[in-house]
MARKOL-522176 format. One line per 5 residues: number of its first residue (from 0); their letters; for each residue x, y, z of C-alpha. Coordinates in Angstrom, 2 decimals. Layout:
residues N
NUM) A) X:Y:Z  ...
END
This chain:
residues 213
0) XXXXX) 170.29:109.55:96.48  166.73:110.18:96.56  163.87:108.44:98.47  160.14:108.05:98.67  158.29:107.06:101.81
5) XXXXX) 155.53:104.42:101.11  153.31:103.24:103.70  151.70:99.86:103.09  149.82:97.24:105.31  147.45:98.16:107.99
10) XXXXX) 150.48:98.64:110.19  151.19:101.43:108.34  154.63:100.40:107.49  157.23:102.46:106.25  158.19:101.04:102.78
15) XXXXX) 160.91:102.86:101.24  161.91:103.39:97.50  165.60:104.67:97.08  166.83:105.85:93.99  170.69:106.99:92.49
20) XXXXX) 169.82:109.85:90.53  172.10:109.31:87.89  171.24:106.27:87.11  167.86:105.56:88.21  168.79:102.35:89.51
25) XXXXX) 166.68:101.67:92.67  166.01:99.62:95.54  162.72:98.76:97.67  163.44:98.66:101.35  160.34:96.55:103.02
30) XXXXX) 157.81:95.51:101.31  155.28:94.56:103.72  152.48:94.47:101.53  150.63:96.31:98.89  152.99:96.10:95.97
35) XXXXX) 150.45:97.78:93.47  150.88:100.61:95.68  154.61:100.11:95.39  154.89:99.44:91.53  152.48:102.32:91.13
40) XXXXX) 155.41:104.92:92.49  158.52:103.01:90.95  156.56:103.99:88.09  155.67:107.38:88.62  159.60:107.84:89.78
45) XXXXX) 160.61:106.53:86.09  162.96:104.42:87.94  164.09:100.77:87.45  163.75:98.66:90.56  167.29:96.54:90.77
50) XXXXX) 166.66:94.76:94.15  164.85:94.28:97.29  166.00:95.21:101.09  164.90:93.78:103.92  165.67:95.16:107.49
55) XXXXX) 163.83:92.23:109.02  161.31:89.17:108.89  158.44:90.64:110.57  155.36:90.25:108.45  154.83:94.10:108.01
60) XXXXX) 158.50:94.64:106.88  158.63:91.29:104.15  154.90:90.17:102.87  155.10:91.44:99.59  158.77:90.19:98.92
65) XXXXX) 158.33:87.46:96.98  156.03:88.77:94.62  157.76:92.05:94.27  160.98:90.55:93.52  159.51:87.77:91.57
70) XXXXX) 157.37:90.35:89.64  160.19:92.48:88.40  163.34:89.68:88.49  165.27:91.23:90.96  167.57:89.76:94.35
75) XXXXX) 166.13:89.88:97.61  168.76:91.05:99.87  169.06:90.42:103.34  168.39:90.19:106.29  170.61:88.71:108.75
80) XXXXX) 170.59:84.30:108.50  169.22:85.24:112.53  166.09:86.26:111.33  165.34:82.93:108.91  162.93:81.17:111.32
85) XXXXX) 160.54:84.46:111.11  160.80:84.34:107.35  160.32:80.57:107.43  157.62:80.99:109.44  155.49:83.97:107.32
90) XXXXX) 152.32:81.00:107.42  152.40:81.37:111.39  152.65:85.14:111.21  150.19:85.55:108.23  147.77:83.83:110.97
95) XXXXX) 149.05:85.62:114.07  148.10:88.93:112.66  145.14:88.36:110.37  146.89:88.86:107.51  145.85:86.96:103.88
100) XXXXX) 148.00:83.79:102.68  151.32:85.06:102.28  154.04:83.76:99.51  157.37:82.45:100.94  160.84:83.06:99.78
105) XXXXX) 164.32:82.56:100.88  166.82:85.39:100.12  169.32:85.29:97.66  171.71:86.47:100.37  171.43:87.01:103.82
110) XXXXX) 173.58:90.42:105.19  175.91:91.36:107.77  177.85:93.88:110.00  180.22:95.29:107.43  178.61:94.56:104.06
115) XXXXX) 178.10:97.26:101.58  175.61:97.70:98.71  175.61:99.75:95.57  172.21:101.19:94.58  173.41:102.65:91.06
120) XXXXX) 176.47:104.79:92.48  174.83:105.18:95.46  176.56:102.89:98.54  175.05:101.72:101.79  176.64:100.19:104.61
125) XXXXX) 175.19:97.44:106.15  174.92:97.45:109.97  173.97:94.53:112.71  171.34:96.05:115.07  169.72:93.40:116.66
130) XXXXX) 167.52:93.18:119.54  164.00:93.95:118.05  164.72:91.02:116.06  168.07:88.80:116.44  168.98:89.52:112.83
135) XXXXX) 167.71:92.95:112.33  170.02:95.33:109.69  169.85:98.59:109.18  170.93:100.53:106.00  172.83:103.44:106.42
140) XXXXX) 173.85:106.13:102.92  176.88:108.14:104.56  176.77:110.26:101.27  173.36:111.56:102.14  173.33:111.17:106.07
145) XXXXX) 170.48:108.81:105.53  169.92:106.03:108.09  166.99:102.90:107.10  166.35:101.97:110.54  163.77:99.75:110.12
150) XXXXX) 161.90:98.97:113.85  164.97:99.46:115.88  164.43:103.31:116.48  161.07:105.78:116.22  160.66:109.34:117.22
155) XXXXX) 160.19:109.13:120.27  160.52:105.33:120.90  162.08:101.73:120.38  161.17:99.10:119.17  159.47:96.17:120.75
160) XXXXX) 161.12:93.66:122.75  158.46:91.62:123.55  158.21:89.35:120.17  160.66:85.66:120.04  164.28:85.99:120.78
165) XXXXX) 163.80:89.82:121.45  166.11:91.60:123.41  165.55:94.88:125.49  169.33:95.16:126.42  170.25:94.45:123.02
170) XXXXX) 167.97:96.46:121.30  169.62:99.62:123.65  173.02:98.51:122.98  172.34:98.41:119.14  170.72:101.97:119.54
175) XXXXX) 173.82:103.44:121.45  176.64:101.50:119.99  175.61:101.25:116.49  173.76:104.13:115.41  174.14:106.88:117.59
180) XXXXX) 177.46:107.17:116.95  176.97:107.84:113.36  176.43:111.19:114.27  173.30:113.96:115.74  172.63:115.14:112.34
185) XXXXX) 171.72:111.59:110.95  167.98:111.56:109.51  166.83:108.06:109.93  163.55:106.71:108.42  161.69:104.51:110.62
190) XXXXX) 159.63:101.45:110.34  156.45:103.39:111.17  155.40:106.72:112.16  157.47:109.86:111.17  161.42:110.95:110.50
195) XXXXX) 163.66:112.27:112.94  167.38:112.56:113.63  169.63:110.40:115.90  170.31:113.92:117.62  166.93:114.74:118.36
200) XXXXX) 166.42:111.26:120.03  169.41:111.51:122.06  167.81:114.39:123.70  164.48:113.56:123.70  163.68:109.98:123.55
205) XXXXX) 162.04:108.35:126.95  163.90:104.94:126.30  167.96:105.58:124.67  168.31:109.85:125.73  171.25:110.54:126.94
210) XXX) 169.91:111.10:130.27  168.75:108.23:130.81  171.96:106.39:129.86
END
């Protein structure tokens, strides 16, 4: 599987194209915003965009959805039903962080723990991290050692706790329970900022090292 890092909004966001390279089937993980930006490198890739991914239903991680998806007749796919009252509410958002009129959508199926998804051959296991959100997902290609993380994890930090029905004790358990375990060597892309490896934060991250456990 092959991938493509594409930041979009003024948060900087970490939109993500993923590709099978036998079939150039793909997936968008995130579209916050920006989709010229986003069509631009599906494009580029020669690839055929076959669905949309959502980690969450924070503004930065879902504005462009509905156009995206509408745009090229593709699912929307996830995320957890716990997140709907952030996607119902993308007018409130839109205002709460200056952000243009946004178009609403409802997915064509909300995920959970245990779910897989085929990307081409490609497979991803769905996994339940909440905490940052109450439905957050992350995406997680075993093949490749890939982990979609979305804002649970950054180098060097966590997501924030601080936002409706956030959770710091959750978000650590989800951390330590859920992805650590897949194993040090794990790359993970996050929501913002750059990659690093589930082994690198587990001996150097201030919030979920294993020092501080």
């Amino acid at each position: 599987m092959k991938f493509r890092i594409i930041p979009v909004t003024p948060f900087q966001q970490n939109c993500t194209l993923i590709w099978c390279e036998q079939t150039l089937e793909a997936a968008v993980i995130d579209p916050g915003g920006d989709i010229e930006r986003i069509q631009a490198v599906i494009e580029e890739e020669g690839v055929k965009l076959t669905q949309v991914l959502l980690t969450h239903g924070h503004l930065d991680h879902v504005g462009g959805t509905a156009p995206l998806a509408r745009e090229a007749g593709v699912p929307i796919l996830g995320p957890h039903k716990e997140d709907a009252f952030w996607i119902d509410g993308l007018d409130q958002q839109s205002a709460m962080f200056g952000f243009g009129k946004v178009e609403g959508f409802t997915p064509d199926r909300w995920l959970d723990e245990g779910d897989t998804l085929t990307v081409g051959k490609e497979q991803l296991e769905v996994l339940f991290c909440p905490g940052h959100t109450p439905g957050h997902l992350v995406f997680f290609h075993r093949n490749s050692q890939l982990a979609q993380v979305g804002d649970v994890l950054f180098q060097g930090s966590i997501g924030r706790t601080d936002f409706p029905r956030g959770d710091h004790a959750t978000l650590i358990r989800s951390i330590r329970e859920k992805l650590f375990p897949l194993g040090d060597e794990v790359r993970f892309i996050p929501g913002h900022g750059p990659m690093s490896t589930f082994g690198e934060e587990r001996r150097t991250n201030p919030f979920v090292a294993d020092h501080r456990g």
